[in-house]
N, C-alpha and C positions, 0 to 999 in steps of 0.2 A: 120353469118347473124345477130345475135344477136337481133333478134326481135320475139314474138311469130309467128309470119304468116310466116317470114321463115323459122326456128328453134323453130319449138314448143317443141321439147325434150331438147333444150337445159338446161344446168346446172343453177335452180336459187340461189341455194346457196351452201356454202363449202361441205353440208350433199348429193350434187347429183353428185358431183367429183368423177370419178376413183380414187383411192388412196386417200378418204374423211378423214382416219386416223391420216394419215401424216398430209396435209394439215389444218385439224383444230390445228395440232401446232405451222405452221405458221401465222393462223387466231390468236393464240392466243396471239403469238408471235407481233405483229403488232399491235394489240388492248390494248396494254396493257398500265397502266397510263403514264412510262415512257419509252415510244416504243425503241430501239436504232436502226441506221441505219442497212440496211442488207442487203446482198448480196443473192439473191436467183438463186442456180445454179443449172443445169439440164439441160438435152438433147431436142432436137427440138420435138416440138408438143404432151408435154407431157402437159401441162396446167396450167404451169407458168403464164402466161400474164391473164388466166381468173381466176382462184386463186387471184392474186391479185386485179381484180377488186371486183371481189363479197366479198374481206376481206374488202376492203378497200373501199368502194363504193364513194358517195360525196367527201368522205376528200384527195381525189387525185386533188393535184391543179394544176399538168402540166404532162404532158407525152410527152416524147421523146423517137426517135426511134435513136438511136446512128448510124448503120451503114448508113442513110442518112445524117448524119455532122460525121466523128467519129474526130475531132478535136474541135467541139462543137466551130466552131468560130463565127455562126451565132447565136448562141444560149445562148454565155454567159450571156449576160444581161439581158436576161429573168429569166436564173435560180439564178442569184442574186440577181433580184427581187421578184422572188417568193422563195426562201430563207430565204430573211428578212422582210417574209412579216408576219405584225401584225394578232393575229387572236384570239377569247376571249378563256377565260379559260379553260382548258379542252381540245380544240381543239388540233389535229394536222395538217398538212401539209404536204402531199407525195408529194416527186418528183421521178417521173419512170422514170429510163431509161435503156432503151429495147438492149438489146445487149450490153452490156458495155464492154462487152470483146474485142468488135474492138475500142474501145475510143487509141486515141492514147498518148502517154505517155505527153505531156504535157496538154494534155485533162483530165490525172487521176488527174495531180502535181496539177489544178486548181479545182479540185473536192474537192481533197483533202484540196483546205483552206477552200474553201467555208466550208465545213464542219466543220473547227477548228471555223470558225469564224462567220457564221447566227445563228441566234439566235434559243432558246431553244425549238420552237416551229415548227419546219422545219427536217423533215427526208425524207432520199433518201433510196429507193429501188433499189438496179442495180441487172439488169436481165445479166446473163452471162450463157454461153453453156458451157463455157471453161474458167474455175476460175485461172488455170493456168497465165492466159493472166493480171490479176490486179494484179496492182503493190502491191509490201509490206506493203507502206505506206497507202493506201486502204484499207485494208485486217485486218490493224490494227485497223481500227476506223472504222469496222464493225461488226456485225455478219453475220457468213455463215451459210444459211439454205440449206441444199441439199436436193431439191428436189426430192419427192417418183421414185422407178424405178416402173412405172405398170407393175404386171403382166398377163400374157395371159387372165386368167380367168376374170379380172377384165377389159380388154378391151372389150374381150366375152360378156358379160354383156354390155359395155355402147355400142356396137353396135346392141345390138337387144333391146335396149331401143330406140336408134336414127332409126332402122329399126325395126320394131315389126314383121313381117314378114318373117323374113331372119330366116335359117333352122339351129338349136348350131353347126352342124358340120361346115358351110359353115362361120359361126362366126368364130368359134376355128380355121381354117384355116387363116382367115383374121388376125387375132391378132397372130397368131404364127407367120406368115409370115412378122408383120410391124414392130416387133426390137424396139418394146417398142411405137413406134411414133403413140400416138391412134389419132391422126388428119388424118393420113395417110388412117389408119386403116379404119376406119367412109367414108372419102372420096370414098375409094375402095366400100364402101358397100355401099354408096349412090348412084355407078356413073356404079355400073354392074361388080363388084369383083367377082371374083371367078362362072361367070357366072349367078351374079344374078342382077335384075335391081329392084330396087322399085318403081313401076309406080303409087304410092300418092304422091313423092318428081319431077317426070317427067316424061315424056313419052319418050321412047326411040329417037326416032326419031330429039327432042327436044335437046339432051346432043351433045356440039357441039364435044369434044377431052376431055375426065377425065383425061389423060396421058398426056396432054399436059397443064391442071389444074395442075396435081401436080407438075410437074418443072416449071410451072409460080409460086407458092408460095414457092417453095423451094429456085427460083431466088429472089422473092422476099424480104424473109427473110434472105438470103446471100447477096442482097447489097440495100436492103431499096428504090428499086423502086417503085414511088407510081403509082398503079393502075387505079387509074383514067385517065392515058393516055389509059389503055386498052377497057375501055368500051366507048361504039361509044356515047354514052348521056350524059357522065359526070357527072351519079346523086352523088349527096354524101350524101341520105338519110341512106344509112348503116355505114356510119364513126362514129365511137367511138374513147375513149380514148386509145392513143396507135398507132391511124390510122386504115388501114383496115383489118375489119375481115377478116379471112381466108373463113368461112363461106358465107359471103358476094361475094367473087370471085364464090366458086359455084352456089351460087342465079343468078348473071351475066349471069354463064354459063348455066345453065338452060334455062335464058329467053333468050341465044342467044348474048348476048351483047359481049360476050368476042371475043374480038380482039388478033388475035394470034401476038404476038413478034418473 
């Protein structure tokens, strides 16, 4: 949702992250004078993609979601624009992209010149689930940051901070039970997990399918459908960098708008 009014607990900076340890190494990692490109890899819905924004806030100059092009044919020329693009001293240039583990192989080979050859002022962060999947030649004109694995007790915690209400045992259940994925996690506790509903985030009556939420973001995020065909308005006052919040689909479903697929 990423706004105070829908997500008021959400995370404003690296220090309110599950696994905030970790993370300020890649905070530090990325802010430093002479940043080097990086591969940040790690499992679905652990906080990859908002880790990177609150490290990186302004100085992200494009974000791409790769499994919506993963041949990046529509999209070359933007990132060789924004590549070589000039910018004063000091400054850097991120370019995200979100899944790069589906980029298909001559989608890496072009990554990888661009990289040999934009100027010194220009780094890529490629988000991958499965590092596996980038080529050699990638691999070498990066660094790999692995992503924290959270554990139980520390998703325990970020859901009875997003639900202040919700009882440690019915937490500790939730978070044993999501396999690390504290998006999941949170969801279930927002939307009536484990038989509980928090009726400050909605009213029962109001939640149209939770379970039908979370394989819409699962679909989602496995092949870069955008959302906005699901809600009957079309608003895109929640789009951020990256596209859309996950958060944002529960806000939708909340007030009703989501449209089942």
């Amino acid at each position: 949702m990423d706004t105070p009014a829908s997500d008021p607990h959400r995370p404003r900076s690296i220090a309110d992250m599950a696994g905030a340890t970790d993370w300020r190494r890649l905070q530090s990692l990325l802010v430093r004078d002479d940043p080097p490109h990086v591969i940040l890899s790690g499992g679905a819905g652990i906080g990859k993609s908002c880790a990177v924004r609150l490290a990186l806030g302004s100085s992200i100059c494009m974000w791409l979601r790769c499994s919506q092009d993963p041949t990046l044919r529509d999209s070359r020329d933007r990132i060789k624009a924004a590549a070589r693009r000039r910018v004063e001293d000091g400054r850097v240039n991120w370019i995200v992209l979100e899944h790069a583990d589906l980029l298909h192989a001559d989608a890496q080979a072009f990554l990888r010149r661009i990289i040999e050859t934009s100027m010194g002022a220009s780094r890529f962060v490629l988000e991958a689930r499965d590092v596996s999947a980038i080529a050699e030649p990638l691999l070498s004109r990066t660094v790999l940051f692995n992503a924290p694995h959270l554990v139980d007790y520390e998703i325990r915690t970020e859901i009875m901070r997003r639900v202040p209400s919700m009882s440690v045992d019915a937490a500790a259940r939730l978070a044993a039970n999501g396999g690390g994925n504290i998006r999941r996690s949170i969801l279930q506790a927002l939307g009536g997990g484990d038989g509980f509903v928090d009726e400050s985030v909605a009213s029962v009556d109001s939640i149209i399918d939770w379970t039908g939420l979370l394989h819409a973001m699962e679909e989602l995020q496995r092949t870069g459908t955008s959302p906005r065909a699901w809600l009957k308005d079309g608003r895109t006052v929640w789009e951020r960098p990256g596209g859309a919040c996950p958060w944002a689909l529960t806000a939708a479903t909340v007030a009703g708008r989501f449209v089942s697929v």
